[in-house]
C-alpha atoms as a printed R data frame, in Angstrom:
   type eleno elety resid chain resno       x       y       z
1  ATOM     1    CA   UNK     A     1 -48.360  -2.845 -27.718
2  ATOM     2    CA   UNK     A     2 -51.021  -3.504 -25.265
3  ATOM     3    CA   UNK     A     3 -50.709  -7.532 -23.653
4  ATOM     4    CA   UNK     A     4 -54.338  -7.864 -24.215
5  ATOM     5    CA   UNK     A     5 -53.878  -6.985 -27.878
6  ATOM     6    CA   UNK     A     6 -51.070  -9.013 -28.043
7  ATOM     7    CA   UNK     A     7 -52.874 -11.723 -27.250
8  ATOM     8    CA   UNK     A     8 -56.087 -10.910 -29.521
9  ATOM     9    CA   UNK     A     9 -53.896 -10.972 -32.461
10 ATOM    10    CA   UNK     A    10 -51.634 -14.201 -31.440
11 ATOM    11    CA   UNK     A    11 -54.857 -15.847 -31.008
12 ATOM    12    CA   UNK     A    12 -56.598 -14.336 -34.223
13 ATOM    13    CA   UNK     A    13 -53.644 -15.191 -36.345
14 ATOM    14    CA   UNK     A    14 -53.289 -18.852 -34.696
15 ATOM    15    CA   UNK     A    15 -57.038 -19.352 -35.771
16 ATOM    16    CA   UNK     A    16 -56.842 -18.010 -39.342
17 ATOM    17    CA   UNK     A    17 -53.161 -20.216 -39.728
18 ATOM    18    CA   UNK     A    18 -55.278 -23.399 -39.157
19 ATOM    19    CA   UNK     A    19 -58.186 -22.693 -40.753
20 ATOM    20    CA   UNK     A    20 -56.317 -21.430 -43.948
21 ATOM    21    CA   UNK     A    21 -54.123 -24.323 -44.106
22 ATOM    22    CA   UNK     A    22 -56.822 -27.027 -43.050
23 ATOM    23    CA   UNK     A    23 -59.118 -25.416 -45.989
24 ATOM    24    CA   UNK     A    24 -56.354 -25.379 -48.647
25 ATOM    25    CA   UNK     A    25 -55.573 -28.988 -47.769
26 ATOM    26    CA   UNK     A    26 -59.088 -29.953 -48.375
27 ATOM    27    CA   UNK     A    27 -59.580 -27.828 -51.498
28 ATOM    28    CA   UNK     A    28 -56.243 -29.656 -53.010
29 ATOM    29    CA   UNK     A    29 -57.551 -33.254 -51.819
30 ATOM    30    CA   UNK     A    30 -61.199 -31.974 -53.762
31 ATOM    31    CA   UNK     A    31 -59.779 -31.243 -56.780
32 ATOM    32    CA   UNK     A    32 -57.885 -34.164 -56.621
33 ATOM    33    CA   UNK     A    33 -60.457 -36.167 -56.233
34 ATOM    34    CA   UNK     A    34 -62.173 -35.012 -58.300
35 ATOM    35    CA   UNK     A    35 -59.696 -35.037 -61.328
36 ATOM    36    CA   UNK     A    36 -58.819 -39.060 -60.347
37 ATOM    37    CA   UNK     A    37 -62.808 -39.925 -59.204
38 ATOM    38    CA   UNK     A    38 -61.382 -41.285 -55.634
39 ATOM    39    CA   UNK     A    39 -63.232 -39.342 -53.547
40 ATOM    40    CA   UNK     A    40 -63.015 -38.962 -50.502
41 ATOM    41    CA   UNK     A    41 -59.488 -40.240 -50.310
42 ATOM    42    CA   UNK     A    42 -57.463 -36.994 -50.922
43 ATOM    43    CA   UNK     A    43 -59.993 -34.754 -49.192
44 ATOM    44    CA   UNK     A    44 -58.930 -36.950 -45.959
45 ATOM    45    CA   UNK     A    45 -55.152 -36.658 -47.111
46 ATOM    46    CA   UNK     A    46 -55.328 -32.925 -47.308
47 ATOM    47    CA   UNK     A    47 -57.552 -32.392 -44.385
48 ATOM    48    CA   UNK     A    48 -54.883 -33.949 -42.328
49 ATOM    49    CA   UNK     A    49 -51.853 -32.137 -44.373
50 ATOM    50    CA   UNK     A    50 -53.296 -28.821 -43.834
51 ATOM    51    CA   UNK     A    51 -54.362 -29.285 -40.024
52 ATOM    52    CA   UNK     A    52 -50.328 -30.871 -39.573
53 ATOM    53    CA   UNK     A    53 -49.331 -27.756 -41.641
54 ATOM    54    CA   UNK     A    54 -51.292 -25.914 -39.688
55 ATOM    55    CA   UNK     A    55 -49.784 -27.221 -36.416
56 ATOM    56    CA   UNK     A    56 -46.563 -26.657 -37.498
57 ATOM    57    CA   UNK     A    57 -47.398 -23.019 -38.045
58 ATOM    58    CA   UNK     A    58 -48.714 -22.591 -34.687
59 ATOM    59    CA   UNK     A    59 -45.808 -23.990 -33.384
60 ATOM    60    CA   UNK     A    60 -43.531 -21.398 -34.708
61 ATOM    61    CA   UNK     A    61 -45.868 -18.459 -33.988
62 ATOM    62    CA   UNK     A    62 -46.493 -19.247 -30.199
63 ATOM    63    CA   UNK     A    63 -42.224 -19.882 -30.112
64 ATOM    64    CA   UNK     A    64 -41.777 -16.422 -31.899
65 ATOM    65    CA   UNK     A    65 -44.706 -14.642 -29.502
66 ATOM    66    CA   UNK     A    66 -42.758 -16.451 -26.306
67 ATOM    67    CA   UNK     A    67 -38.879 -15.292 -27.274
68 ATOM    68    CA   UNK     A    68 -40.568 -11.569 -27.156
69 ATOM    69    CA   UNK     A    69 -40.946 -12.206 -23.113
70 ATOM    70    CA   UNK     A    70 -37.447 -13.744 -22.080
């Protein structure tokens, strides 16, 4: 594969990693919220669950896109 794609899709897939996680997060924290009438505690709690899930993903992705190069 081309390094410049390489790169397009590492970035691409580090973007949709975070903002799928982030969003899911918030979505459980919403519902939870909403079930328990606390809002806007568990949005906050799943905002920052899904951007430190997120975080962790991008972690392993950028580790698995560096091993290709040693």
């Amino acid at each position: 594969m081309n390094d410049g794609l390489g790169y397009l899709a590492l970035f691409s897939e580090i973007g949709l990693v975070l903002l799928v996680t982030t969003l899911a997060g918030v979505a459980a924290g919403y519902w939870l919220d909403q079930r328990l009438g606390t809002l806007p505690i568990f949005v906050l709690v799943g905002f920052f669950a899904g951007a430190g899930t997120g975080a962790v993903g991008i972690y392993r992705l950028i580790t698995r896109f560096l091993k290709r190069f040693e």
